[in-house]
Steps between C-alpha positions, in 0.01 A plus 500: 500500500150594314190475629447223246792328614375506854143393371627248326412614109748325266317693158894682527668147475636624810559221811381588823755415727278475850332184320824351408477535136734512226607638153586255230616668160501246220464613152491900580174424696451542868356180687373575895574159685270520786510171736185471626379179721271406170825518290745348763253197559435437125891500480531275732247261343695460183872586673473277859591674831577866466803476784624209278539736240650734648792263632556386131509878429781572796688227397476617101310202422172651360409420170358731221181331477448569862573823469288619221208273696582721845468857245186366319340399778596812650394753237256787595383471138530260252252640239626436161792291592595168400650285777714352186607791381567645871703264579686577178536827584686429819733287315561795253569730785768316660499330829673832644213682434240222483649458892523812622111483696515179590695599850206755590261191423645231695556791757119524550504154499709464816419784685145623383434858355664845599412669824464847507754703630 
């Protein structure tokens, strides 16, 4: 890990792991997810309960509008994005790929960030 990465500078598009973050590709750009309280609580405003999403999530009932709510809601920048046109974008990629953070960020949901080792 990089000092940056342990200070928490994301100017690398790189996600810091010790504050749960995560990488999104969509459109051959690099997205940090980074679920802060701000971003899980205005999530939660438009979404309902957090845990309640994560139980339609286990039992592979989450929709795609939920999802791309969670990630924008979630996004360590959103300068020059469109929500529209982000949530296009996840569409584009494919829900394998449009998926493949989304068990780091209910992770943090459940359990809270990464401890040290």
């Amino acid at each position: 890990m990089t000092p940056e990465q342990v200070r928490g500078v994301t100017d690398d598009i790189s996600a810091n792991i010790w504050r749960g973050e995560a990488r999104l590709e969509l459109d051959e750009q690099s997205h940090v997810l980074r679920p802060s309280f701000a971003a899980l609580v205005a999530a939660e405003e438009e979404l309902g309960p957090l845990f309640a999403l994560v139980e339609r999530a286990a039992a592979g009932e989450l929709r795609l509008a939920e999802l791309a709510a969670l990630y924008w809601h979630c996004l360590a920048s959103r300068t020059g994005l469109d929500r529209a046109a982000f949530a296009e974008s996840l569409v584009a990629a494919g829900l394998a790929r449009a998926t493949k953070p989304l068990r780091g960020l209910l992770g943090q949901v459940l359990q809270g960030r990464a401890e040290a080792a």
